[in-house]
C-alpha positions as CSV (number, residue, x, y, z in Angstrom):
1,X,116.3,48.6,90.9
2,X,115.1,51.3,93.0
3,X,113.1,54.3,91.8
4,X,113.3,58.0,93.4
5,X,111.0,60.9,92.4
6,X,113.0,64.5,91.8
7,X,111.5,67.6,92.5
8,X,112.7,69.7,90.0
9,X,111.5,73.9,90.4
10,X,112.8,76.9,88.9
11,X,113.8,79.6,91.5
12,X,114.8,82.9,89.8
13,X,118.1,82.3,88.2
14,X,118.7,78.7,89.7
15,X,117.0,75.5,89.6
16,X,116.3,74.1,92.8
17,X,115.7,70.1,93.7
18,X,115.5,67.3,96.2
19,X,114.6,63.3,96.2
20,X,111.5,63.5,97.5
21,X,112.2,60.1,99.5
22,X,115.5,60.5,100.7
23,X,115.6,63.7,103.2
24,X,118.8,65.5,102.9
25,X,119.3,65.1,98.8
26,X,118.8,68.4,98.0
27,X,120.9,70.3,95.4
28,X,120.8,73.7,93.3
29,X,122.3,74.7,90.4
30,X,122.4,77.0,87.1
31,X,121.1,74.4,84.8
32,X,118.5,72.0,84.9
33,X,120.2,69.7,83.2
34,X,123.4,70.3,85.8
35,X,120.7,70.2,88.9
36,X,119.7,66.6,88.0
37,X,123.2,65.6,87.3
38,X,124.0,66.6,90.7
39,X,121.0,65.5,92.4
40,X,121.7,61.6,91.0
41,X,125.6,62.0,92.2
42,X,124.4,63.1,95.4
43,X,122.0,59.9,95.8
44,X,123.9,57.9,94.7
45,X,126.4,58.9,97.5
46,X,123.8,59.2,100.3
47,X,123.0,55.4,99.3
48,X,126.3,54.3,99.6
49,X,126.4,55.7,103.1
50,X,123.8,54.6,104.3
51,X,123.9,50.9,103.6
């Protein structure tokens, strides 16, 4: 199994990230715990595509 690194950063009222090895995951949200919810559906999607 593969490991990614998230960039996790607070930005005013929203928490900003992005895979750090895959360009184009990028996400932001409310939440922290929302962002990285979000950032590993979005992987997980831009993986699929890409295979």
């Amino acid at each position: 199994m593969q490991e990614y690194t998230a960039i996790v950063k607070r930005a005013g009222d929203w928490w900003i990230g992005w895979i750090e090895e895959v360009p184009g995951v990028n996400c932001q949200e409310r939440s922290r715990e929302k962002l990285l919810e979000t950032l590993s559906i979005t992987l997980g999607e831009a993986l699929e595509v890409n295979r």
